[in-house]
N, C-alpha and C positions, 0 to 999 in steps of 0.2 A: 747744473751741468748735465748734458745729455747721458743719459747712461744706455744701458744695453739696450734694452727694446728699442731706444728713439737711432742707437747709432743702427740697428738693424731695419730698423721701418724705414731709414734713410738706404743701406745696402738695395736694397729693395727695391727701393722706389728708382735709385739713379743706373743699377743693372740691365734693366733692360736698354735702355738708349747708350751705353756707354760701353759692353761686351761686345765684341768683334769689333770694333770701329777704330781708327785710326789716329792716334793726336797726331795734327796739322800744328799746332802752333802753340804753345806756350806764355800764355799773355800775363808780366808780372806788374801790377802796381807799387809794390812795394817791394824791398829785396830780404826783409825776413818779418816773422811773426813770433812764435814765441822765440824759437831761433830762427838763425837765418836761415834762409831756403839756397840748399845746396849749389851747383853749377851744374852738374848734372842733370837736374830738373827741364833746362832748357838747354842742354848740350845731348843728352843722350833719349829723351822720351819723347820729341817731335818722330816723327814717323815710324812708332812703335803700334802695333795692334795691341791693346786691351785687349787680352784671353779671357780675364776672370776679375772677379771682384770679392772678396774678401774681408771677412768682418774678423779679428783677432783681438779679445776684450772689446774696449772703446775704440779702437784702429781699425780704419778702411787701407786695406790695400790692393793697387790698381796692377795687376801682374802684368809682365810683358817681358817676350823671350829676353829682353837685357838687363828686367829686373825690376823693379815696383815702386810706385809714388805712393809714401803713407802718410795719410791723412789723418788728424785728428780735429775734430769739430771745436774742444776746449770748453771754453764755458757758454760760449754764446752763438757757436758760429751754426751755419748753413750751409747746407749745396744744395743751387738749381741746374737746372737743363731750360736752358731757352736758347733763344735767338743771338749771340754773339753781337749784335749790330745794335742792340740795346745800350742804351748809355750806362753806364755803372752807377749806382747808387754808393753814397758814400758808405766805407768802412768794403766794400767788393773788391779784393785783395789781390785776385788772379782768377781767371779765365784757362781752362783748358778747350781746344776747341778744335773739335772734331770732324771727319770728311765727312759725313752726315749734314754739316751744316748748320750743327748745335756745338754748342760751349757750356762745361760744367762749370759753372761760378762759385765763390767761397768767397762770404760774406760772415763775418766776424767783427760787432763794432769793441770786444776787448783785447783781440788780438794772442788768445792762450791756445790758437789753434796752430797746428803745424802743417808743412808741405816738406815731406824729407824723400829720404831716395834711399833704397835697400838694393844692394848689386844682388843676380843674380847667382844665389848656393848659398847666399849669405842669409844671418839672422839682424838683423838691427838691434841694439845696442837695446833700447827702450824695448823690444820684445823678449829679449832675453831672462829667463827668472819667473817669466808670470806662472800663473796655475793653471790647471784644466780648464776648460771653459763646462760653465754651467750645466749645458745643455748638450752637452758632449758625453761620449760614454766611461770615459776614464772618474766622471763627477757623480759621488755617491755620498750616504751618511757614514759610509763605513771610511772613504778618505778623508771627509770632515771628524771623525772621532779619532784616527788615528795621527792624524795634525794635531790636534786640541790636546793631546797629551802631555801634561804636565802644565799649562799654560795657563795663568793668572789673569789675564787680559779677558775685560767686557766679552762675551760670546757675538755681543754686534761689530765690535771691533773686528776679531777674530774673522767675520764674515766678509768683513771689507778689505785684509789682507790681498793686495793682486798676486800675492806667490800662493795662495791657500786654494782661490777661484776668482778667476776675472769676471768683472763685468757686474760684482754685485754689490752696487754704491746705495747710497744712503736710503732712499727709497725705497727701494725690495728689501734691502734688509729689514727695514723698521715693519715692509707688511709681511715678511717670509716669517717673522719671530712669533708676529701675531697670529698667525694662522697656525703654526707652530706651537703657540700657548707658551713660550720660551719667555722667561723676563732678559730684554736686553743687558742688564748687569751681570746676570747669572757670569761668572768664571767660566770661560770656555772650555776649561780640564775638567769641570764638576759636569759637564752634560752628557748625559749618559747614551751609550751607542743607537739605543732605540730612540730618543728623541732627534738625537743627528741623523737618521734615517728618514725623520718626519721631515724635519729642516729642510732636509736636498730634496725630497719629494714637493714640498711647497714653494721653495724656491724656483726650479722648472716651472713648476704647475703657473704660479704668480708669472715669471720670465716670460712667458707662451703665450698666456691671455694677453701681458701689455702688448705686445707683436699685434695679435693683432687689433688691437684697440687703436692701435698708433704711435705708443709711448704714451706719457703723461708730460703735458703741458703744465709747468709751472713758473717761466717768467718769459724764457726765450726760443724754446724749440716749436719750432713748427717741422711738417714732413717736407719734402722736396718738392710735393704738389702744392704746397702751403697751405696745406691742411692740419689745423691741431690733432695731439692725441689726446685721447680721448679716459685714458685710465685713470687720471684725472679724479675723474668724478665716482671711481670706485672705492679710494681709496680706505681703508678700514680706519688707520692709524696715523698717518703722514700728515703733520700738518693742521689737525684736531684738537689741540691743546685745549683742553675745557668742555671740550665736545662730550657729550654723553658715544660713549660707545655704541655701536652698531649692536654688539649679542648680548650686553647685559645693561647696558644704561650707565655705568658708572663715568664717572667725565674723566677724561683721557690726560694723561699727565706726559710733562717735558722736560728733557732733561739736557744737558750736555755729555756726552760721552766721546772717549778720544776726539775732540775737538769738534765732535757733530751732534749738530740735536739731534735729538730722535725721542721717538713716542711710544706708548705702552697704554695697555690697559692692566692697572693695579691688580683689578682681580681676575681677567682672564689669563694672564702671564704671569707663570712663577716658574 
């Protein structure tokens, strides 16, 4: 699943051609995705300008003075900018398409992606409850340690929480712990204020580099240029099961945790 960096290497990438510009026309192939796609969608946002573009956790939102189209990419999906007049490739689910001349496309061959509509003053339903964002100023080790209080639950788990902080799914957790020296088991209430300090500073730090590496490509994300990312190939921990570790050699062990693998090194994390 795309996570932060790749849904933000995507903000990025489809912002410029898509702020100030005007949807002209609404093009749906299909009438929902993971749900259905509201009526609003092509009753209220044809001749709206795109003001701004917005990244909230894994959600894209496209603002306009009547109010916003939220996107979620899901497990598999895509947005490009081309030529409208292209024929669709299969599983290209809808077309926005702009007085510019270009059309943003979403391509999704599983279909966990969304196209919904937030009125404007309002919050959407699925944004409501989340956490700080990462990379934001309210995110520190000190609101990670005062969360984690009393809580029994995996420290990786804990990190993947979206009411705790958005945007920090399976991947940066497994490399923020490492870098961290944190064992993902550890009890999230046993980690002490100074190590949740390190946690938030690694996890930005890790969050920033994937940005600009591209994200990490691992079955389905490419960027909107269709260009892979590239963090990929830094990765410490993710994905290495057997691997001799990067800092000390020891081969990197896997496990299951709250229903996600995830990876450690035995002796640099405890």
């Amino acid at each position: 699943m795309p996570e932060l960096p790749e849904v933000e290497t995507t903000r990025r990438g489809i912002a410029p051609h898509l702020e100030g510009r005007v949807v002209e026309r609404v093009l749906l192939r299909r009438k929902d995705l993971r749900w259905p796609i509201p009526r609003a969608i092509t009753r209220i946002l044809p001749g709206r300008r795109i003001e701004s573009i917005e990244r909230r956790a894994k959600y894209l939102l496209l603002h306009t003075q009547a109010g916003s189209a939220l996107l979620h990419l899901g497990m598999s999906g895509s947005l490009r900018v081309l030529d409208p007049a292209l024929p669709p490739r299969p599983h290209d689910h809808y077309d926005l398409v702009l007085d510019s001349g270009k059309a943003l496309r979403f391509n999704d061959p599983r279909r966990f992606g969304c196209l919904l509509w937030q009125q404007a003053g309002e919050v959407h339903p699925l944004l409501r409850g989340l956490g700080p964002e990462p990379l934001g100023p309210d995110f520190d080790g000190d609101w990670l340690w005062t969360h984690a209080r009393g809580r029994s639950a995996a420290v990786k788990t804990f990190l993947m929480d979206q009411a705790i902080v958005v945007g920090v799914g399976n991947i940066y957790a497994s490399e923020a712990l490492f870098a961290a020296a944190v064992h993902p088991k550890r009890a999230a209430g046993s980690v002490s204020r100074a190590r949740y300090a390190r946690i938030a500073e690694e996890i930005r730090r890790i969050l920033r580099h994937a940005i600009t590496r591209g994200g990490t490509t691992l079955r389905d994300f490419l960027a909107p240029d269709g260009e892979p990312g590239y963090f990929e190939q830094e990765l410490f921990v993710y994905g290495r099961a057997g691997e001799p570790c990067k800092a000390c050699g020891t081969p990197i062990r896997a496990a299951v945790i709250g229903q996600r693998m995830t990876y450690w090194c035995p002796r640099c994390q405890r």
